[in-house]
C-alpha positions as CSV (number, residue, x, y, z in Angstrom):
1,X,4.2,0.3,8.7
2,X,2.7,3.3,7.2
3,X,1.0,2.8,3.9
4,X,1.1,5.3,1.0
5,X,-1.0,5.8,-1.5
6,X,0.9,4.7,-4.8
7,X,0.9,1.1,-3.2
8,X,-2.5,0.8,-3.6
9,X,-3.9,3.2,-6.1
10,X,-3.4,2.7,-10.0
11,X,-3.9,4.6,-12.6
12,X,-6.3,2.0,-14.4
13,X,-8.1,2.7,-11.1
14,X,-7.9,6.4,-11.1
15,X,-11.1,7.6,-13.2
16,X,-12.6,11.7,-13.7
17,X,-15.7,12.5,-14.8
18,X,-17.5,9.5,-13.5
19,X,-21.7,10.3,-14.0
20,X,-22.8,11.3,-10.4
21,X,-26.3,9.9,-10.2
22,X,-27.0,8.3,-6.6
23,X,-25.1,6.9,-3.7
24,X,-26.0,3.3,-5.2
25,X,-25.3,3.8,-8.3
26,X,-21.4,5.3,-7.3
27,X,-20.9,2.6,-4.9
28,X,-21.9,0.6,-7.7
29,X,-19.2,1.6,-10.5
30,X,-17.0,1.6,-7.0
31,X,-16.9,-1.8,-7.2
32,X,-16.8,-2.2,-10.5
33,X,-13.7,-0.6,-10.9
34,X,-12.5,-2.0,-7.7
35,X,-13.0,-6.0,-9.3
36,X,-10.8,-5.3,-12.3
37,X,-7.3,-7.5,-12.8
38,X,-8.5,-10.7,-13.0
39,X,-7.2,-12.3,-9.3
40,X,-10.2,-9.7,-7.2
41,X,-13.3,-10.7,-5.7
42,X,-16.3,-10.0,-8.2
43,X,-17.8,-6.2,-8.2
44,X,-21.3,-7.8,-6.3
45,X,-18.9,-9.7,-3.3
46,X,-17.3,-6.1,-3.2
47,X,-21.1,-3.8,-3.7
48,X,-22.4,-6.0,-0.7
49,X,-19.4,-5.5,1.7
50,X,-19.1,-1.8,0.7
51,X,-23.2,-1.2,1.2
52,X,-22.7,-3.1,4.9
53,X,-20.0,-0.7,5.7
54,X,-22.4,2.2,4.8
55,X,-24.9,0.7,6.8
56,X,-22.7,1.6,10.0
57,X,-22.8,4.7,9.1
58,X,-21.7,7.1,5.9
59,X,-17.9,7.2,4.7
60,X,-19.0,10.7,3.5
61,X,-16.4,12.8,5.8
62,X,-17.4,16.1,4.4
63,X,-15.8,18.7,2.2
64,X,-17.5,17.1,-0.8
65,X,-15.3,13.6,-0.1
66,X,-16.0,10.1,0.4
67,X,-13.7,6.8,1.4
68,X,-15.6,3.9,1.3
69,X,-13.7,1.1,2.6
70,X,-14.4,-2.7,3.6
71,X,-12.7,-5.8,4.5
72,X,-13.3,-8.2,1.5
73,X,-12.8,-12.4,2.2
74,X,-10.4,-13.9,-0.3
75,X,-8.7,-10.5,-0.7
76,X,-4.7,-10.9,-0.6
77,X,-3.5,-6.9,-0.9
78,X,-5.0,-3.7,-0.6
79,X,-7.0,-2.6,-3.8
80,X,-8.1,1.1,-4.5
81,X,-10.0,3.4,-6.4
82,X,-10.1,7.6,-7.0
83,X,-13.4,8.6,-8.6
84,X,-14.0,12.4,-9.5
85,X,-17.7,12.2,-10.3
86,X,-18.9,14.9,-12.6
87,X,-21.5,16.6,-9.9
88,X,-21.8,16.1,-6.2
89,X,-24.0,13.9,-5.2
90,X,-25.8,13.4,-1.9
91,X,-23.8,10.8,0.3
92,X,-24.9,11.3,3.9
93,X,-21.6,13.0,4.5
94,X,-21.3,14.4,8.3
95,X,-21.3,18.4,6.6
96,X,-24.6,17.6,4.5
97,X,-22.4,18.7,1.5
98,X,-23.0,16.8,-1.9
99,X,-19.5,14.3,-2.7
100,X,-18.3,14.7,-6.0
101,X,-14.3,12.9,-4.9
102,X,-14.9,9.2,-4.0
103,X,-11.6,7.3,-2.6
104,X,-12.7,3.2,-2.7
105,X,-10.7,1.0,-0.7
106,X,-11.2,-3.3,-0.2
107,X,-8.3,-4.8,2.5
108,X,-8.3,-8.5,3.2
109,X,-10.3,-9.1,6.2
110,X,-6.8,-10.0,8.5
111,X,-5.2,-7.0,7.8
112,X,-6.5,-4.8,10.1
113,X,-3.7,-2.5,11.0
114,X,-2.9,-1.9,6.9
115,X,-6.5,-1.3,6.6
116,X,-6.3,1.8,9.4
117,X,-2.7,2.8,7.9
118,X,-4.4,3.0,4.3
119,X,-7.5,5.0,5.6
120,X,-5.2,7.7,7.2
121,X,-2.8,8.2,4.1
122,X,-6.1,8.3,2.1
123,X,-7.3,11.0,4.4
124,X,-3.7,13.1,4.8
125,X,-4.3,13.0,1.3
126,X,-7.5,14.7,1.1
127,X,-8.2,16.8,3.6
128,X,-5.6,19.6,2.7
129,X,-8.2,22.3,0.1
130,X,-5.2,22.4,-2.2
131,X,-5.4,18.5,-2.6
132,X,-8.9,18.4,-3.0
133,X,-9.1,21.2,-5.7
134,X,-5.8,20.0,-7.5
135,X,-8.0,16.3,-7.5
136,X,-10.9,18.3,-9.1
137,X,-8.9,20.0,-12.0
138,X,-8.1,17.1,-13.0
139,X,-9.4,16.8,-16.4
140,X,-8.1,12.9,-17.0
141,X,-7.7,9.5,-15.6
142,X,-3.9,10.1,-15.8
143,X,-4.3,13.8,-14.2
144,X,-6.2,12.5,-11.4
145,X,-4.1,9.7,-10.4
146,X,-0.9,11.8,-11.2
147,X,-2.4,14.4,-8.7
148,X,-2.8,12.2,-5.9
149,X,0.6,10.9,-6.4
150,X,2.2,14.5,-6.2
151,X,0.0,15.6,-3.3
152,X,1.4,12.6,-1.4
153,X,4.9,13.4,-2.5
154,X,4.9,16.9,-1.4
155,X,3.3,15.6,1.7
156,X,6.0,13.4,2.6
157,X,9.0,15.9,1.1
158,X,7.7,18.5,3.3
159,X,7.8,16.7,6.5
């Protein structure tokens, strides 16, 4: 099954101009935004699995983007997040550039072949240039989210 984008990406989830300050600090309003709708795990269950998963090594992929992702226990759906930070900021990304677009994903620890279909959408997504600047004109919550929803419609329509 090959996951898209809108089934796990809302607009309440979709945010611009979110203060770049630190790699702790974004993985920090990560999961805060990630937690929100009252049946999710809390923001610190989520911080803690998303800092382990950095551990392993950065989910900075370079081109100014990062996907964090973890498996979260008691998780029963894919949850994510699109964060357009309003400067780069240094994530440890594999080109040394500063990340200023931060896609957050939390699977449910079983679901191990959604979590790798989820990660490639999320990455068809975003590593087109045209993507990535259309993500960063986005001057609203609704822009963004209706950017990434386009992009992966054109995507799809095209081929």
């Amino acid at each position: 099954m090959t996951s898209r984008i809108a089934d796990f990406l809302t607009l309440g989830r979709s945010r611009s101009a979110v203060p770049g300050t630190s790699k702790k600090r974004v993985l920090e309003y990560l999961s805060q935004c990630l937690s929100e709708g009252g049946d999710l795990p809390d923001a610190d269950t989520i911080y803690r699995s998303l800092l382990a998963r950095e551990e392993l090594g950065s989910t900075g992929i370079g081109h100014g983007v990062a996907i964090p992702h973890c498996r979260v226990p008691g998780l029963d759906r894919l949850v994510g997040a699109l964060l357009h930070l309003d400067r780069g900021i240094d994530f440890d990304a594999a080109d040394g550039e500063p990340v200023d677009l931060v896609f957050g994903l939390i699977v449910p620890e079983e679901h191990r072949q959604e979590h790798l279909d989820a990660l490639a959408a999320i990455a068809r997504l975003l590593e087109r240039p045209e993507n990535r600047r259309r993500l960063r004109a986005a001057d609203s919550d609704r822009d963004l989210f209706e950017a990434a929803l386009a992009a992966e419609r054109e995507r799809e329509t095209a081929g």
